[in-house]
MITIBA-502957 format. One record per atom (N, C-alpha, C): residue number from 0; residue in three letters; chain; atom name; x, y, z. Coordinates in pm, 1 decimal. Example, Ala and Ser with C-alpha at 12.3 -4.5 7.8 and 13.67 -1.06 7.14 Angstrom:
REM residues 2
ATOM    k    r  c   a        c1        c2        c3
ATOM    0  ala  A   N    1319.0    -569.0     780.0
ATOM    0  ala  A  CA    1230.0    -450.0     780.0
ATOM    0  ala  A   C    1320.0    -330.0     780.0
ATOM    1  ser  A   N    1285.0    -225.0     708.0
ATOM    1  ser  A  CA    1367.0    -106.0     714.0
ATOM    1  ser  A   C    1290.0       3.0     787.0
END
This chain:
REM residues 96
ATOM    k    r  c   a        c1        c2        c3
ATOM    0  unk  A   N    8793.2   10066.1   10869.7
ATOM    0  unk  A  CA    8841.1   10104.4   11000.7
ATOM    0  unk  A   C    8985.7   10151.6   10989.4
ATOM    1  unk  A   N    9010.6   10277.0   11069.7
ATOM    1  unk  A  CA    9137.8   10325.2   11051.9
ATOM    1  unk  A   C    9207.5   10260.6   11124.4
ATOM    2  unk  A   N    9369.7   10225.4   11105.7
ATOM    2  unk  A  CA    9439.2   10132.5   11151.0
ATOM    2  unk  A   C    9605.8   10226.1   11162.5
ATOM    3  unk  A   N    9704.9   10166.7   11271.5
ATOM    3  unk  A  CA    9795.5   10208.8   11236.9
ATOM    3  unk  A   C    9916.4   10208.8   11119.9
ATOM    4  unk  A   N    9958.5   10244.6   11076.1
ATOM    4  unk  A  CA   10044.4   10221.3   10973.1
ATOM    4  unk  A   C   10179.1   10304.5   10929.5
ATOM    5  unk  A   N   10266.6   10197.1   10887.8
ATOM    5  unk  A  CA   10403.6   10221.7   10797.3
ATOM    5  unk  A   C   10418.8   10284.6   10691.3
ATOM    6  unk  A   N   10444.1   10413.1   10698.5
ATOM    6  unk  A  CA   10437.8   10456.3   10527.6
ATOM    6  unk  A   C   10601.9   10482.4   10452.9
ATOM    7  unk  A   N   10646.5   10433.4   10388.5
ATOM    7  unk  A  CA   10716.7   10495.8   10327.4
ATOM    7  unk  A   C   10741.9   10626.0   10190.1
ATOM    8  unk  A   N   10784.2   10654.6   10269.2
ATOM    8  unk  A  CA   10799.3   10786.6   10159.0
ATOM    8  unk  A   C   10871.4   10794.8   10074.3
ATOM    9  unk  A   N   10872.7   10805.1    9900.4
ATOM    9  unk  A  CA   10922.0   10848.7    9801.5
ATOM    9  unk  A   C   10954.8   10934.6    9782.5
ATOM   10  unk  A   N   11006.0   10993.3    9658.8
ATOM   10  unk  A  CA   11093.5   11105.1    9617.7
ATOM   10  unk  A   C   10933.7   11172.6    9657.8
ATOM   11  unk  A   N   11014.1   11320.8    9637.6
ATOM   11  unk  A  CA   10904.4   11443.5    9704.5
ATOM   11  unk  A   C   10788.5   11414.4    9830.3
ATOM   12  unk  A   N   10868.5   11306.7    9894.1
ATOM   12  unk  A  CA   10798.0   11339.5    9992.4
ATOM   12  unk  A   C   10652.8   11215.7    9986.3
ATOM   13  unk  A   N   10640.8   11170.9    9857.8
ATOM   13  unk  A  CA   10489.1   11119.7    9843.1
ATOM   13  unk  A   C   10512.0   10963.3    9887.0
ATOM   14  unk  A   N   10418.4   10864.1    9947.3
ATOM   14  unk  A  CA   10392.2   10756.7    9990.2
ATOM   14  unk  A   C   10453.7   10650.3    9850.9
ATOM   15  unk  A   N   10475.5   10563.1    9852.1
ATOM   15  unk  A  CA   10555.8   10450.5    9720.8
ATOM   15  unk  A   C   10499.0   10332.1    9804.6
ATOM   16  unk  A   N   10489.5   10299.1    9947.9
ATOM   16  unk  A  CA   10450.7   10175.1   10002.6
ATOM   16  unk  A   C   10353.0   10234.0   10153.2
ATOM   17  unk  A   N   10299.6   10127.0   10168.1
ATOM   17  unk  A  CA   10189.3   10109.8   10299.8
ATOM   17  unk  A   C   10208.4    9926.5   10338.3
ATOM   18  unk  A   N   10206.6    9987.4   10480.4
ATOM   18  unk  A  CA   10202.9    9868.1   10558.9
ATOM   18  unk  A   C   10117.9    9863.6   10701.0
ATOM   19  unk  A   N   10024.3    9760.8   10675.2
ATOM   19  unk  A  CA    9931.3    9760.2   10821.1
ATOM   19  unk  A   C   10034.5    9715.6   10919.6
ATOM   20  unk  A   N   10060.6    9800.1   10995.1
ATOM   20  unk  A  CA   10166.1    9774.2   11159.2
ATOM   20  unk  A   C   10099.9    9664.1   11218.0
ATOM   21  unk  A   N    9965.5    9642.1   11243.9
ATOM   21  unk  A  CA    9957.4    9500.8   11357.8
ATOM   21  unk  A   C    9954.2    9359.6   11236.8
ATOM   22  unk  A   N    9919.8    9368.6   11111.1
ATOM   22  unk  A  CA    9847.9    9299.4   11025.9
ATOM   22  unk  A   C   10006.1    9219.8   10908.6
ATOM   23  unk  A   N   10091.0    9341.4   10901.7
ATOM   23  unk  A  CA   10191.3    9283.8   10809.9
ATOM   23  unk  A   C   10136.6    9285.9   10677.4
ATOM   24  unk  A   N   10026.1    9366.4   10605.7
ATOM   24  unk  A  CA   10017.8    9375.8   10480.4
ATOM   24  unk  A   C   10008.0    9412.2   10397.6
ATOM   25  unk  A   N   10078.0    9459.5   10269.4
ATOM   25  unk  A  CA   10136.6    9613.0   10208.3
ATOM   25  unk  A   C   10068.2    9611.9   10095.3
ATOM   26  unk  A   N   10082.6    9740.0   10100.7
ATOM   26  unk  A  CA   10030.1    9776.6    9970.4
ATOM   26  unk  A   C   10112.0    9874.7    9887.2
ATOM   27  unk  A   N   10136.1    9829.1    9736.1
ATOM   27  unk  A  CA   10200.6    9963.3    9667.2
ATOM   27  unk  A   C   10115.4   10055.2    9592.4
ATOM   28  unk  A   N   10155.7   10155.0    9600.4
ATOM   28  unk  A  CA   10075.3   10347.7    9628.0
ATOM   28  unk  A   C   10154.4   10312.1    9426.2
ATOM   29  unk  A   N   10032.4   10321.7    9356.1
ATOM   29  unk  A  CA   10029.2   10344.0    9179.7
ATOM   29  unk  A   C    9964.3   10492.7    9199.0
ATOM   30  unk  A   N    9934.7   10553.0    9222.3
ATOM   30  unk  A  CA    9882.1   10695.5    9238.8
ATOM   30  unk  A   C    9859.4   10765.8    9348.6
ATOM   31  unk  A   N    9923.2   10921.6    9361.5
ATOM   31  unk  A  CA    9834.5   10998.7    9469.1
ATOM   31  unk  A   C    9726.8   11087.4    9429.1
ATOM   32  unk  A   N    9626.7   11088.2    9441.4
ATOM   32  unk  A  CA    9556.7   11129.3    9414.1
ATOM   32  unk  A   C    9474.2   11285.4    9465.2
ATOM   33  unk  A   N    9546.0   11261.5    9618.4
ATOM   33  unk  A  CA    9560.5   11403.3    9687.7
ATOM   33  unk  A   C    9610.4   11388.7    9806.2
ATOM   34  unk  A   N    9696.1   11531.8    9784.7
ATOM   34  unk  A  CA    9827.2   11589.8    9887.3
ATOM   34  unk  A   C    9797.4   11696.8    9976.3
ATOM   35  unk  A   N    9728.3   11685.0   10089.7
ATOM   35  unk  A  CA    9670.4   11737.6   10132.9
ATOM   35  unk  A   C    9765.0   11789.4   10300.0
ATOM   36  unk  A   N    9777.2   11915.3   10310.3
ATOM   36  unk  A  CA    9835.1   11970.4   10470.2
ATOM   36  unk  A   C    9790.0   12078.7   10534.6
ATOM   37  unk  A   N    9729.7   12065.9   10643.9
ATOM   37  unk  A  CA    9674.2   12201.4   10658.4
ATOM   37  unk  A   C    9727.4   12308.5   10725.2
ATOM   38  unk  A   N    9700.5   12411.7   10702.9
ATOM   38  unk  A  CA    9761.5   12525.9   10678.9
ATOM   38  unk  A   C    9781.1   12626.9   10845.5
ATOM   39  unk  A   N    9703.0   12543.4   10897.6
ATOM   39  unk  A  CA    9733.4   12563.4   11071.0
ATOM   39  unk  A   C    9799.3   12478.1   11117.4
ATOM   40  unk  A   N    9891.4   12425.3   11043.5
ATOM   40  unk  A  CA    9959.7   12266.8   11137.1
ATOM   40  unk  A   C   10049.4   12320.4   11265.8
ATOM   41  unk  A   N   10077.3   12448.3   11301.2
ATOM   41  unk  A  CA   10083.8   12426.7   11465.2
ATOM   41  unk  A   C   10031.9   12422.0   11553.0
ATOM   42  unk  A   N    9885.1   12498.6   11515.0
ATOM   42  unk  A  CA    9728.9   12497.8   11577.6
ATOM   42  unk  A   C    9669.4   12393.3   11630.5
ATOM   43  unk  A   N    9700.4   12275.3   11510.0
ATOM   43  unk  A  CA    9690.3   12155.7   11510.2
ATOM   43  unk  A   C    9740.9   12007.6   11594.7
ATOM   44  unk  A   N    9881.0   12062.1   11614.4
ATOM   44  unk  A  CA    9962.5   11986.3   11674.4
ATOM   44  unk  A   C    9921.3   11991.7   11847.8
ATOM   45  unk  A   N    9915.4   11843.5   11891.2
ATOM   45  unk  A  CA    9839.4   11859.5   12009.0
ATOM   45  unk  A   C    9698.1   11802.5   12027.9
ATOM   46  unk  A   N    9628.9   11814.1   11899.8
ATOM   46  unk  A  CA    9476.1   11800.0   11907.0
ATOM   46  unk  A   C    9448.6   11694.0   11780.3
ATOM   47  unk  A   N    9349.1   11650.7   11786.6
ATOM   47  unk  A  CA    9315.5   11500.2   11748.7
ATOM   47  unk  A   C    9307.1   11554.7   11591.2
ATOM   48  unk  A   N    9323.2   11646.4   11511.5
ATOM   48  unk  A  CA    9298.3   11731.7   11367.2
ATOM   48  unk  A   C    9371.7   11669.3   11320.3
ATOM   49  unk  A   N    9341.4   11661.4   11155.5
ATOM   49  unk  A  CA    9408.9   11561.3   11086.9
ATOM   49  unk  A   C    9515.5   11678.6   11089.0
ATOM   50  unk  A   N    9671.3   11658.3   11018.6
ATOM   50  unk  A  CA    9775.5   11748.8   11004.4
ATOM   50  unk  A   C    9825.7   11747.9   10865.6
ATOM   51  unk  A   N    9820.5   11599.1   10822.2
ATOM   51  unk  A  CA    9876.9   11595.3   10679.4
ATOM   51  unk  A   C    9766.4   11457.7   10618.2
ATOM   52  unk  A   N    9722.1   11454.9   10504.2
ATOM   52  unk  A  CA    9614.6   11410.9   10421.2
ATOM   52  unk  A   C    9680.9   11299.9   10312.6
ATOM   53  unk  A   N    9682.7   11230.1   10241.9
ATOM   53  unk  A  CA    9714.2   11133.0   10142.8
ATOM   53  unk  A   C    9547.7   11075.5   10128.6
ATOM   54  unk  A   N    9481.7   11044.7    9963.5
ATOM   54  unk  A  CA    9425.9   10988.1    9888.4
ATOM   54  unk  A   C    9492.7   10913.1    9833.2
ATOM   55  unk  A   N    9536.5   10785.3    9835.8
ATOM   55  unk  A  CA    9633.7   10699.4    9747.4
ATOM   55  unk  A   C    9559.6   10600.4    9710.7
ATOM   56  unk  A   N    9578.8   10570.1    9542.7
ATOM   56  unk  A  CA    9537.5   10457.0    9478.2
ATOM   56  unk  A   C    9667.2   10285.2    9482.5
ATOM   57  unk  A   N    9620.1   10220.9    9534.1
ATOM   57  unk  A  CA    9695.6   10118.8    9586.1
ATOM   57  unk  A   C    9663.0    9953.1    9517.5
ATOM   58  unk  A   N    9748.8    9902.1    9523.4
ATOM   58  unk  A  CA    9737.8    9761.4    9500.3
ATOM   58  unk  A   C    9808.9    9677.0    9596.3
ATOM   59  unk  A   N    9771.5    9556.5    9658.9
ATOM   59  unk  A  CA    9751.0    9441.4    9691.7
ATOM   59  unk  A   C    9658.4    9400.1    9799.6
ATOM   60  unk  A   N    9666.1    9359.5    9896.9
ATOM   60  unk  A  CA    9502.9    9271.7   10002.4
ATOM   60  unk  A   C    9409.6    9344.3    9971.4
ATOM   61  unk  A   N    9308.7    9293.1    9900.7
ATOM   61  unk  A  CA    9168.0    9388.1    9974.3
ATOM   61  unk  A   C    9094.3    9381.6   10055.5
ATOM   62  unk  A   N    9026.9    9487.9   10124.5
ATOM   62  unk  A  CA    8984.0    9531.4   10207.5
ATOM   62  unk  A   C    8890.7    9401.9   10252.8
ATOM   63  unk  A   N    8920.2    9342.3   10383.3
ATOM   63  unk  A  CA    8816.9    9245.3   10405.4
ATOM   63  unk  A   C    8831.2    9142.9   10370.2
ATOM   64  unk  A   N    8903.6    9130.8   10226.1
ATOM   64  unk  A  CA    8993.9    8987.4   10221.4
ATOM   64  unk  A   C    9091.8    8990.3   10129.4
ATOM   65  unk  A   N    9172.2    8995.8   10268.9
ATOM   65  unk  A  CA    9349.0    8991.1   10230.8
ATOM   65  unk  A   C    9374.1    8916.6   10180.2
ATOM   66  unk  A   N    9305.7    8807.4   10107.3
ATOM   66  unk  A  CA    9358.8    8659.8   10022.2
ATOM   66  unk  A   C    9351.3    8691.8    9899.4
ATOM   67  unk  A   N    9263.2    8773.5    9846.3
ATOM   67  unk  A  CA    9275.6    8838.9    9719.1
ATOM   67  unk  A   C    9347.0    8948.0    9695.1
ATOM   68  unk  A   N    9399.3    8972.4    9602.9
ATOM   68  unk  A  CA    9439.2    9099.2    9570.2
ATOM   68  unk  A   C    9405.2    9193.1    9440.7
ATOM   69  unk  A   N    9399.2    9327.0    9471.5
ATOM   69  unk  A  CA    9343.8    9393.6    9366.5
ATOM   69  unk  A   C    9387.5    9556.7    9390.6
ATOM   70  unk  A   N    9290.0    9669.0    9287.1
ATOM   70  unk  A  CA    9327.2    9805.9    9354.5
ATOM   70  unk  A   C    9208.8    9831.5    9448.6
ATOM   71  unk  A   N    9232.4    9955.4    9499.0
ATOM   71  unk  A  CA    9146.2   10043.3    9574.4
ATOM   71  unk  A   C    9219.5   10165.5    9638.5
ATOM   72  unk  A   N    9150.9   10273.3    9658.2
ATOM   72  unk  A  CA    9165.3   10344.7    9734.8
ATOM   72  unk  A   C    9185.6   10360.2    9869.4
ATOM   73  unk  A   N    9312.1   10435.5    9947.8
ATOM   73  unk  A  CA    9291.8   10430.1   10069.8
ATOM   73  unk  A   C    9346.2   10574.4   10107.4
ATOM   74  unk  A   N    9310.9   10603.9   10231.2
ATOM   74  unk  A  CA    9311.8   10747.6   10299.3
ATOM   74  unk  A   C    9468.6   10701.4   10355.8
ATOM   75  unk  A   N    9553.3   10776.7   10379.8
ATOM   75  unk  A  CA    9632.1   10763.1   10491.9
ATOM   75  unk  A   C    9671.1   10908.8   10554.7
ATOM   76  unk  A   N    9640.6   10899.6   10702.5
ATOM   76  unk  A  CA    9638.5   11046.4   10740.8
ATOM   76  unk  A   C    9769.0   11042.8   10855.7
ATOM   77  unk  A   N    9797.3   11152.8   10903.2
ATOM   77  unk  A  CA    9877.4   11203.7   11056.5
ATOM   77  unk  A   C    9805.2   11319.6   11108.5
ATOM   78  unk  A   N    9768.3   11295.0   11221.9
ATOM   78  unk  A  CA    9697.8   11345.3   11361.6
ATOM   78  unk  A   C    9798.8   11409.5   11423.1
ATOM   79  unk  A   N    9765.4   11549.5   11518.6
ATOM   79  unk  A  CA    9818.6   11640.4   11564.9
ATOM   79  unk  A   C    9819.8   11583.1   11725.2
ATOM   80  unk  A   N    9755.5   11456.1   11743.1
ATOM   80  unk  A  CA    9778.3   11431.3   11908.2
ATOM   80  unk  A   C    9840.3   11254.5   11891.0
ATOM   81  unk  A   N    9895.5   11170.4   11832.2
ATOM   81  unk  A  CA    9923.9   11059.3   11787.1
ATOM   81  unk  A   C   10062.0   11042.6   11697.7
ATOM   82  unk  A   N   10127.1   10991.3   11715.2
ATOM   82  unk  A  CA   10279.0   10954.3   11643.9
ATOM   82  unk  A   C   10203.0   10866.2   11512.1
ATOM   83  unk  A   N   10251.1   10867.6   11400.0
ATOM   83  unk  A  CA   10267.9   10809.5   11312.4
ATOM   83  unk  A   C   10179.4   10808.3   11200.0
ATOM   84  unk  A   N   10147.5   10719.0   11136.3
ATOM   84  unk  A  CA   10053.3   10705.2   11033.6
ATOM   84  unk  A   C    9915.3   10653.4   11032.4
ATOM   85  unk  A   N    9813.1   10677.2   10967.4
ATOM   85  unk  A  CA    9698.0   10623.7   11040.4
ATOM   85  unk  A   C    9631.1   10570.3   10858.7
ATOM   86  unk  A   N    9586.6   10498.2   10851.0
ATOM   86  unk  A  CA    9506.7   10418.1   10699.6
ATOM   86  unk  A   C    9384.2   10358.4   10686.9
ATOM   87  unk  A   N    9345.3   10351.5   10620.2
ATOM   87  unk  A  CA    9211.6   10318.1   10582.2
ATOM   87  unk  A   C    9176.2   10295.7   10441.8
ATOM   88  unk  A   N    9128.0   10182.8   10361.4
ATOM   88  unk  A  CA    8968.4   10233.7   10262.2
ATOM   88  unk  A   C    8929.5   10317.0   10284.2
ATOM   89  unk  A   N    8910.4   10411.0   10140.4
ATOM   89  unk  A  CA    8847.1   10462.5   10127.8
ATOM   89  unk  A   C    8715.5   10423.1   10132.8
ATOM   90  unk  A   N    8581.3   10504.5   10171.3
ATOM   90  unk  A  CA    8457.1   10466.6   10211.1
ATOM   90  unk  A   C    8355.7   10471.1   10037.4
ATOM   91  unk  A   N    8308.7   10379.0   10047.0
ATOM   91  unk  A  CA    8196.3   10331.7    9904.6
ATOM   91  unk  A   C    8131.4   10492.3    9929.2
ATOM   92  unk  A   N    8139.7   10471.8    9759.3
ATOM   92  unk  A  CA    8122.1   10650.0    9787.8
ATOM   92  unk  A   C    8233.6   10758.6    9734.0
ATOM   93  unk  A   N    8319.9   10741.2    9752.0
ATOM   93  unk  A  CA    8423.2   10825.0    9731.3
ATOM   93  unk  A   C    8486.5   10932.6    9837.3
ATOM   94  unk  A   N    8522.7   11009.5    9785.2
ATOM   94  unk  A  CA    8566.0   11104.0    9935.5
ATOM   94  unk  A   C    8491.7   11172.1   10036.1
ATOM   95  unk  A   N    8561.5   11126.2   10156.0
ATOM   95  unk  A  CA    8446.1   11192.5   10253.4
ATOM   95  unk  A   C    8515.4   11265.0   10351.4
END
């Protein structure tokens, strides 16, 4: 489930940390895996379209139970009608 979220940004721009905003629990970004922006982002702005894309490989809570920790994949996107950051697991399966 997509959730709101804290991202900090690293050199060039790329994610280094994630934080669930209602939850308090971070994760550090060991890989991006894809840098994704689309190419109508004023088209965009306004309307529920994703605007900017992140695939990040991450470590600490996992998904479902935050008492363990491990890696996984997670999406983190920004929406053209919504302030901020939005996150998720990635879905079993791989990219969708």
């Amino acid at each position: 489930m997509e959730a709101p979220a804290i991202v900090e940004l690293g050199p060039h721009l790329k994610p280094c940390v994630v934080r669930h905003e209602g939850l308090g629990l971070s994760w550090t970004v060991l890989a991006v895996l894809e840098d994704w922006t689309t190419t109508r982002y004023h088209d965009a702005v306004g309307n529920p379209a994703p605007t900017k894309r992140f695939r990040v490989r991450v470590t600490g809570p996992l998904p479902g139970r935050p008492s363990q920790a491990g890696e996984f994949t997670m999406i983190i996107r920004r929406y053209g009608d919504r302030p901020g950051w939005w996150a998720s697991p990635e879905p079993a399966g791989g990219p969708g």
